[in-house]
VEXPAZA-701531 format. One line per 10 residues: number of its first residue (from 0); for each residue x negated, y negated, z of N, C-alpha, C, O. Coordinates in steps of 0.02 Angstrom, whole numbers, plus 50000, padded with zeros to 5 digits. Example, Ala and Ser with C-alpha at 12.3 -4.5 7.8 and 13.67 -1.06 7.14 Angstrom:
% VEXPAZA-701531
0) 49340,50284,50390,49385,50225,50390,49340,50165,50390,49288,50166,50423 | 49358,50112,50354,49316,50053,50357,49355,49998,50394,49330,49943,50402
//
This chain:
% VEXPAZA-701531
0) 45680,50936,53110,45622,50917,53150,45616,50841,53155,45586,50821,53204 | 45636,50803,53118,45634,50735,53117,45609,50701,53048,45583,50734,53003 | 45620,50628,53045,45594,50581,53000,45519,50585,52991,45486,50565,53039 | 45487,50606,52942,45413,50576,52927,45419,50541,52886,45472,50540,52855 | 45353,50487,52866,45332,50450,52805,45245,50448,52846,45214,50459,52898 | 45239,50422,52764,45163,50399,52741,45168,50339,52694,45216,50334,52656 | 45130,50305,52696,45104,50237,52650,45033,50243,52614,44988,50279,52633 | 45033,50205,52565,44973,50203,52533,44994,50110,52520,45050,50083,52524 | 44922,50076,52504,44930,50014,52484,44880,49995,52439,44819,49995,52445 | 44918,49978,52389,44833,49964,52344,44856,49911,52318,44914,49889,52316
10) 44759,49872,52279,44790,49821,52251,44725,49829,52201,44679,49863,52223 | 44717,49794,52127,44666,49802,52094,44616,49726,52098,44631,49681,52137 | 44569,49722,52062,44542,49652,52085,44559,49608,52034,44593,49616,51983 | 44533,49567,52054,44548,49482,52012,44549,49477,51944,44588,49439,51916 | 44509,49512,51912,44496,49523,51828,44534,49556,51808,44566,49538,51758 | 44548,49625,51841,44600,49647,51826,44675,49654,51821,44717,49689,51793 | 44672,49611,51857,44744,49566,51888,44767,49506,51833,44816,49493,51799 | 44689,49473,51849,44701,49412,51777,44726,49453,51693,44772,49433,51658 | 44692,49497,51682,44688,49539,51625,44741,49557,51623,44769,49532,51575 | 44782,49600,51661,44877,49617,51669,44910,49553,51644,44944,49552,51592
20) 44901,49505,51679,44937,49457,51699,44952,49436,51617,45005,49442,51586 | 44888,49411,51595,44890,49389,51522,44927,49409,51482,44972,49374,51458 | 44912,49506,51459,44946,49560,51446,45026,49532,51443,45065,49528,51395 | 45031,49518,51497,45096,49524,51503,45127,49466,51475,45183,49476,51453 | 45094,49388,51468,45133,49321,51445,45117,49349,51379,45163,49352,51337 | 45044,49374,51361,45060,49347,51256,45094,49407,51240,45149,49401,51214 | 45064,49484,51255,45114,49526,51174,45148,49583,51253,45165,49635,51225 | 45156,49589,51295,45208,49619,51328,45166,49695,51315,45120,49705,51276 | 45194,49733,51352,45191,49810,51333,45167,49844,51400,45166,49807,51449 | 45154,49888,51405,45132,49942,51463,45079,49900,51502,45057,49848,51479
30) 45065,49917,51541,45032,49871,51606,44977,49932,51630,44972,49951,51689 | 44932,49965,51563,44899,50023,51625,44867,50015,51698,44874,50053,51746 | 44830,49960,51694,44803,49949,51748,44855,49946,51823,44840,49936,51881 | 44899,49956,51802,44966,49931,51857,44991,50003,51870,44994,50031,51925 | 45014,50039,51785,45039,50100,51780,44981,50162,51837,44999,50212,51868 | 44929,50139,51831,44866,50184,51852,44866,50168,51922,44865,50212,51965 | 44868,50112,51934,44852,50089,52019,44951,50132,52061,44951,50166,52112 | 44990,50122,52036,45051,50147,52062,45032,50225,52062,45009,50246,52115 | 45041,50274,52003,45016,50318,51980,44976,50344,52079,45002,50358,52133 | 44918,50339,52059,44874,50352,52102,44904,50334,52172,44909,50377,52216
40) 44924,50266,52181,44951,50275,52266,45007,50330,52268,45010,50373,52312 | 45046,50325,52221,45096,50387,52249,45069,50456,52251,45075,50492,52301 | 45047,50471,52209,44975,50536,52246,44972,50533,52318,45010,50562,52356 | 44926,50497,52332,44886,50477,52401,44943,50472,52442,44934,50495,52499 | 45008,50447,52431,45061,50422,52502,45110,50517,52494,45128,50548,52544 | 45121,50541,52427,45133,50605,52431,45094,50642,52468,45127,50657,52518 | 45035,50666,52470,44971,50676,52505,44977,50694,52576,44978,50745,52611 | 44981,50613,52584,45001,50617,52670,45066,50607,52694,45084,50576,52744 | 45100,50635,52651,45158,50654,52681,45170,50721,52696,45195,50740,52748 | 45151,50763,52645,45130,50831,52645,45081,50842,52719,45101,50885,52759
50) 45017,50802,52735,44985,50799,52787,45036,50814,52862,45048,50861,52899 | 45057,50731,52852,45118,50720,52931,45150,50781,52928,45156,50809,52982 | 45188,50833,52843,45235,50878,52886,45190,50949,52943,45200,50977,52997 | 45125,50952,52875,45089,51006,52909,45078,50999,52968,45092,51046,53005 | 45049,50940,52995,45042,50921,53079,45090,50939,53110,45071,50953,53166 | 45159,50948,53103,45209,50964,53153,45232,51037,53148,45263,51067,53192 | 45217,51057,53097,45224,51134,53094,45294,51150,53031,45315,51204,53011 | 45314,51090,53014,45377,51078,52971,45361,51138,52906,45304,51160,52902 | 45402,51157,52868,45407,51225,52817,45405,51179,52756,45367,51190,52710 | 45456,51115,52757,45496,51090,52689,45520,51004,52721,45550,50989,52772
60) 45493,50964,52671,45523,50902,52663,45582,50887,52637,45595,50872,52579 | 45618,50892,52682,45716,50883,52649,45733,50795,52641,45715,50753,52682 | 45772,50782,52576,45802,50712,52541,45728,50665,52548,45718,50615,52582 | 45684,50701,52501,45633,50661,52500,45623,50600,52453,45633,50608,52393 | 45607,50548,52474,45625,50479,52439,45548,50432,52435,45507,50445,52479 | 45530,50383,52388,45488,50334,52376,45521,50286,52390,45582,50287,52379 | 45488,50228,52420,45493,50165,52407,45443,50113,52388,45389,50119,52419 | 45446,50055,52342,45379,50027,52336,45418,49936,52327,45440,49908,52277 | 45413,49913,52402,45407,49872,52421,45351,49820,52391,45295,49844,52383 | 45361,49753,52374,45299,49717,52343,45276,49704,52402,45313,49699,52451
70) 45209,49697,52405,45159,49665,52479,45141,49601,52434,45154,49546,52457 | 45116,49605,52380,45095,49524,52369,45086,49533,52284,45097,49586,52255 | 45073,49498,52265,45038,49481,52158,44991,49531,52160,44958,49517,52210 | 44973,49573,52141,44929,49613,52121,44915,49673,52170,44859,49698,52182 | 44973,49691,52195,44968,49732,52262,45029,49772,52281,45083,49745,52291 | 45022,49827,52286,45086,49860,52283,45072,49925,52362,45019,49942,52388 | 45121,49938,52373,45130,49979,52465,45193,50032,52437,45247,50010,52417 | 45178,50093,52440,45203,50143,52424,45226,50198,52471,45185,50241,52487 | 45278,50200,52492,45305,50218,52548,45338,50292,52535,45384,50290,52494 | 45324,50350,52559,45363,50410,52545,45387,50441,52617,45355,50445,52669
80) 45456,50463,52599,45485,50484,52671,45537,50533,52648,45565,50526,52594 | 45549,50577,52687,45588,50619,52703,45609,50647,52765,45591,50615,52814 | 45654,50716,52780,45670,50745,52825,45602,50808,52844,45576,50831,52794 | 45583,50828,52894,45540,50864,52900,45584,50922,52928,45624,50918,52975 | 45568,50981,52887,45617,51043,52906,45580,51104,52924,45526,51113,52895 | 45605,51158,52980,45569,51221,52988,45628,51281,52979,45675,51299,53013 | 45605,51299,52926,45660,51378,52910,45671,51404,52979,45625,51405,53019 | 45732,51424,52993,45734,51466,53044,45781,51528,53019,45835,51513,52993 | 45765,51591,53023,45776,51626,53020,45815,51682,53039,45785,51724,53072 | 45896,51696,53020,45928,51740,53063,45939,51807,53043,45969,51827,52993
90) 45921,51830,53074,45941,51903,53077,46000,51952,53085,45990,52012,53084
//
């Protein structure tokens, strides 16, 4: 049936950004606020990808793939795409 995708773009605010940021120069370690904001857009860009196939009548998302392109410091764009497929059936 063709190529779909969906995007999500998020970014968290300034404190929390500053607060990562820190995190990250003195003792290193997991980044929740980062882990949580990714986390959640790929939900939301899965989501509507699932959405775009239902709109076309598609059965199954074939070689389905993420991408997460940086948009800027504290901001991340979460891209999901695949093949949009309809069983066809022979008899």
């Amino acid at each position: 049936m063709g190529i779909i995708y969906a995007t999500s773009c998020f970014s968290k605010s300034l404190p929390h950004d500053l607060f990562a940021n820190l995190k990250n120069w003195s003792v290193g370690g997991n980044l929740n606020t980062y882990s949580n904001m990714m986390s959640e857009g790929m939900s939301i860009a899965i989501d509507r990808l699932k959405e775009e196939a239902e709109k076309i009548g598609a059965d199954a998302i074939y070689g389905f793939r993420v991408a997460t392109p940086s948009v800027s410091a504290g901001a991340a764009e979460i891209i999901a795409y695949g093949t949009a497929v309809k069983y066809v059936r022979e008899d």
